[in-house]
N, CA and C atoms as an extended XYZ file, in Angstrom:
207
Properties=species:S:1:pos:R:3:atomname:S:1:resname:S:1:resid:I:1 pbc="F F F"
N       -19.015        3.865        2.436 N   UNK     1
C       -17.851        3.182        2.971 CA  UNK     1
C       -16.594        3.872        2.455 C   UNK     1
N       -15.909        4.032        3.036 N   UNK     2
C       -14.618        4.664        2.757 CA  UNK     2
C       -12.941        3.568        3.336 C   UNK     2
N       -12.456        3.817        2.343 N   UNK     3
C       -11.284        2.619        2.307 CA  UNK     3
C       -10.330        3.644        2.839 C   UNK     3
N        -9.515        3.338        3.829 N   UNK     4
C        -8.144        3.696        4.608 CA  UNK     4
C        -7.170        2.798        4.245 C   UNK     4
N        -6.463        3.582        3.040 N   UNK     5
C        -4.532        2.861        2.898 CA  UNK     5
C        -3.802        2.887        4.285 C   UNK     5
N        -3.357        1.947        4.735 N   UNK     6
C        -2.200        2.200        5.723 CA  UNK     6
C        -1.036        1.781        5.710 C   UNK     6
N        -0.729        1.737        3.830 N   UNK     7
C         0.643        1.445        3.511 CA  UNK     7
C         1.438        2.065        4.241 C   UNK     7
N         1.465        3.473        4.654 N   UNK     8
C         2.531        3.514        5.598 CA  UNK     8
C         2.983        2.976        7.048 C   UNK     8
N         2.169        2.193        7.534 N   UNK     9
C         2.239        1.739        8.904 CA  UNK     9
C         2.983        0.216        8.671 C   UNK     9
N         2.961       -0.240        7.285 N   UNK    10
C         3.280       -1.373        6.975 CA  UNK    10
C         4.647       -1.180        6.987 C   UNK    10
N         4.972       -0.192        6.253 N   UNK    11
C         6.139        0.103        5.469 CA  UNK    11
C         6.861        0.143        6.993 C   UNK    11
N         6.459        1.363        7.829 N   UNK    12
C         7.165        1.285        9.733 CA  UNK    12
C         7.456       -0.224        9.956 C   UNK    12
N         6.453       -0.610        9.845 N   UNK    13
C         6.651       -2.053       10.699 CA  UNK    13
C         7.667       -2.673       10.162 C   UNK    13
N         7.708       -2.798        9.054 N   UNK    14
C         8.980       -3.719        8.055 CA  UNK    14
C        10.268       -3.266        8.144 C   UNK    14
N        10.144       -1.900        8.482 N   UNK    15
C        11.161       -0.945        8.425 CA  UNK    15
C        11.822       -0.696        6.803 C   UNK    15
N        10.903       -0.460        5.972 N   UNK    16
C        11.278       -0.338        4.732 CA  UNK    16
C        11.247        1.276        4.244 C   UNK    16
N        11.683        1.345        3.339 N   UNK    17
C        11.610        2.725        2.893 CA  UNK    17
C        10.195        2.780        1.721 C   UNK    17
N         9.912        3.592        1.081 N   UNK    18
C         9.392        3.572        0.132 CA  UNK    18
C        10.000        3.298       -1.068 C   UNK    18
N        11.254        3.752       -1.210 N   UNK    19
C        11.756        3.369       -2.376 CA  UNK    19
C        12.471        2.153       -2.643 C   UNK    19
N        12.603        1.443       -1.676 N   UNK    20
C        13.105        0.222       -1.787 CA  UNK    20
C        11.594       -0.908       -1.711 C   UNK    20
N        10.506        0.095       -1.735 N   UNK    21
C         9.173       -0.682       -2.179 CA  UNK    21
C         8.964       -0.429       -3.059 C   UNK    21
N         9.181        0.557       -3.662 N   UNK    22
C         8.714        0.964       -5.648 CA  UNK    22
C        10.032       -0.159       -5.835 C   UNK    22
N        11.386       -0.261       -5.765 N   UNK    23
C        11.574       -1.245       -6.610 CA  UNK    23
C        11.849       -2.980       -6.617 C   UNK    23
N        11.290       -3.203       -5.370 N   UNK    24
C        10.810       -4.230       -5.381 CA  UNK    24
C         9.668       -4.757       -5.970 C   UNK    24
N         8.609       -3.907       -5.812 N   UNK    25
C         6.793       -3.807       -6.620 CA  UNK    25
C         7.050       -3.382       -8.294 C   UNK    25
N         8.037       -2.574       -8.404 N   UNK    26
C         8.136       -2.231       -9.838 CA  UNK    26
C         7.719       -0.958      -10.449 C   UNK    26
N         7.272       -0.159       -9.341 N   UNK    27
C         6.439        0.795       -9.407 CA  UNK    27
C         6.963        2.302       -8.901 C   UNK    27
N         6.727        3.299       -9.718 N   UNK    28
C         7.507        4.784       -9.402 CA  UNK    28
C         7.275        4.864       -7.830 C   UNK    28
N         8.490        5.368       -7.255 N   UNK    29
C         8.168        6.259       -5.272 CA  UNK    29
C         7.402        7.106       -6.057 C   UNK    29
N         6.601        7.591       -6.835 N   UNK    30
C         5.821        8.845       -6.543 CA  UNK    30
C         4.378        8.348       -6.898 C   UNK    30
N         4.127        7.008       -7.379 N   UNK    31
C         2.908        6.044       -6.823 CA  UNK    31
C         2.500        5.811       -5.724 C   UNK    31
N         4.092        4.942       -4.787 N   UNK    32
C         3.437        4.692       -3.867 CA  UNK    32
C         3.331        5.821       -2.743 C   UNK    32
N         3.827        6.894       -3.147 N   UNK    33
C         3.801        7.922       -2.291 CA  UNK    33
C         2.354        8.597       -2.316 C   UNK    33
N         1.461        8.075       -3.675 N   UNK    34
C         0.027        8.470       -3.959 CA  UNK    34
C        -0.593        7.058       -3.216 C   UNK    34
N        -0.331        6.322       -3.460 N   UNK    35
C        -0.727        5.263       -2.771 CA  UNK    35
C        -1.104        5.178       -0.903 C   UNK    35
N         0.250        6.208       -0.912 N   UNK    36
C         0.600        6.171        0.781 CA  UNK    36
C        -0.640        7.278        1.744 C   UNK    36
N        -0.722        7.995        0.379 N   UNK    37
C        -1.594        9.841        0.855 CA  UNK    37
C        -3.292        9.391        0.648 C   UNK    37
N        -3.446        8.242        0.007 N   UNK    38
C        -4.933        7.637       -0.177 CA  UNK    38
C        -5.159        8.507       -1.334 C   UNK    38
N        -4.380        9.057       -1.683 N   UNK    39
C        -4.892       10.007       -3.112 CA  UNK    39
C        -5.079        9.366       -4.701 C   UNK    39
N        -5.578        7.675       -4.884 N   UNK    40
C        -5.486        6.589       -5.517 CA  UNK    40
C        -7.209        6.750       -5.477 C   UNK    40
N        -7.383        6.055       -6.948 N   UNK    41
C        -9.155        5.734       -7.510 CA  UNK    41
C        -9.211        4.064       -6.778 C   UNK    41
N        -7.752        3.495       -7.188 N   UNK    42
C        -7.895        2.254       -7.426 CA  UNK    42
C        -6.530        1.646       -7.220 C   UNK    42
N        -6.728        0.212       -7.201 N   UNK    43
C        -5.417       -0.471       -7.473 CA  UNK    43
C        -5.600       -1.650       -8.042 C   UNK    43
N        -4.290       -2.262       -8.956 N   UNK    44
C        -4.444       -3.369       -9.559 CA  UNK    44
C        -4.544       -4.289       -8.674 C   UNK    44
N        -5.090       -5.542       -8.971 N   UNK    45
C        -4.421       -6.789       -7.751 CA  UNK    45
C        -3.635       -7.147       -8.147 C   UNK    45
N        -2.754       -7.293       -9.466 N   UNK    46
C        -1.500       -7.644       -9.634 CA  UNK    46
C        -0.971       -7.189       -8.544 C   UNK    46
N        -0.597       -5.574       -8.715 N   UNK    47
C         0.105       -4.626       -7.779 CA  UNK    47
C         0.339       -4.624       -6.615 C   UNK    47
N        -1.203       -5.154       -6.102 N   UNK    48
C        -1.399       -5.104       -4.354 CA  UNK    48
C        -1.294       -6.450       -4.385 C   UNK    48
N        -0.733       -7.309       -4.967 N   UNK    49
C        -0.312       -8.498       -4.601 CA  UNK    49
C         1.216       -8.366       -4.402 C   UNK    49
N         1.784       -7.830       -5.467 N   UNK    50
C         3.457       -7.281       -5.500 CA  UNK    50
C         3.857       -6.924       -4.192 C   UNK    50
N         2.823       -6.049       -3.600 N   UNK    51
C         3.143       -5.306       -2.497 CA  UNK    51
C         3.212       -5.978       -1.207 C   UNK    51
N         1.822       -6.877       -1.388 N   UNK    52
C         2.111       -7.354       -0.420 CA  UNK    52
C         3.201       -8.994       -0.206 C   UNK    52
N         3.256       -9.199       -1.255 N   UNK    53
C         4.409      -10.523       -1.065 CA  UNK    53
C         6.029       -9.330       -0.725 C   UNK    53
N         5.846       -8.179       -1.163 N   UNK    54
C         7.199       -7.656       -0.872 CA  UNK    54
C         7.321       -6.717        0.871 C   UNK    54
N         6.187       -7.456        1.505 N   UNK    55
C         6.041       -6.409        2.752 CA  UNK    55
C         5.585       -7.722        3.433 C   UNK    55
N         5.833       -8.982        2.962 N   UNK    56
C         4.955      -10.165        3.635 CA  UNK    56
C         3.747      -10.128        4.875 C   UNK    56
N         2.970       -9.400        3.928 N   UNK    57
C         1.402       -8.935        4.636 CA  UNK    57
C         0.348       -9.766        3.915 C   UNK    57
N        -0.909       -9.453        4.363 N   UNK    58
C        -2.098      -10.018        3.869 CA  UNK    58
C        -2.747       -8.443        3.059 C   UNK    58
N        -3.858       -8.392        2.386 N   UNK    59
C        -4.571       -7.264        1.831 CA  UNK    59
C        -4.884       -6.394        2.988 C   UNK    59
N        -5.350       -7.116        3.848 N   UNK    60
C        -6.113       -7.148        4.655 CA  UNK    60
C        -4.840       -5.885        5.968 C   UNK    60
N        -4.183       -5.863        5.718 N   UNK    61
C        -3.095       -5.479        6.452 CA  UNK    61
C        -2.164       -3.809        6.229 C   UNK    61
N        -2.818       -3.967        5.011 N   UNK    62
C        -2.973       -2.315        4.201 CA  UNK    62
C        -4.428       -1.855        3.697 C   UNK    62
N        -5.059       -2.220        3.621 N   UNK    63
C        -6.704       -1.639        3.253 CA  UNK    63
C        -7.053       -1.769        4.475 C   UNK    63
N        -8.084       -1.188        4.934 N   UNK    64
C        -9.178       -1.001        5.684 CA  UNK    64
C       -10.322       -0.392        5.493 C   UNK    64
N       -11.658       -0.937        5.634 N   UNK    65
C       -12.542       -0.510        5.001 CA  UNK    65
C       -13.420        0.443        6.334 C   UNK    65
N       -13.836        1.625        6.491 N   UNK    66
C       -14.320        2.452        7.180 CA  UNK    66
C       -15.703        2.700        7.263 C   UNK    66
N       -16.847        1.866        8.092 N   UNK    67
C       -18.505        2.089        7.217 CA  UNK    67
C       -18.504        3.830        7.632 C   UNK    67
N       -19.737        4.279        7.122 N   UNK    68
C       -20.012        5.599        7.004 CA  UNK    68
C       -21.063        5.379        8.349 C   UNK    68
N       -20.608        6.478        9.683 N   UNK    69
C       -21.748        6.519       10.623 CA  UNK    69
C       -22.921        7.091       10.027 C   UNK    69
């Protein structure tokens, strides 16, 4: 299974920048810019809770989970 970030499609929709999401979340633009590239092991749920009360989304709305054909 492979997980697809689509923080950036969120970020379009909201019309937010990234950096006015690092400092709302609390977190360096060059996180969520790792965040944005899927180039991440992991994430806190603190964090991806931050994110998403600051993008008023569900988890569900930036992850996507991909099965393996």
């Amino acid at each position: 299974m492979e997980i697809i970030v689509r923080l950036d499609v969120m970020l379009a929709k909201r019309k937010m920048r990234s950096k006015e999401l690092a400092a709302a979340v609390g977190i360096t633009e060059q996180n969520i810019s790792l965040l944005k590239s899927g180039k991440v092991k992991g994430i806190r749920f603190e964090t991806l809770a931050r994110i998403c009360a600051a993008l008023e989304c569900q988890p569900g709305d930036i992850l996507e989970a991909r099965l393996a054909p």
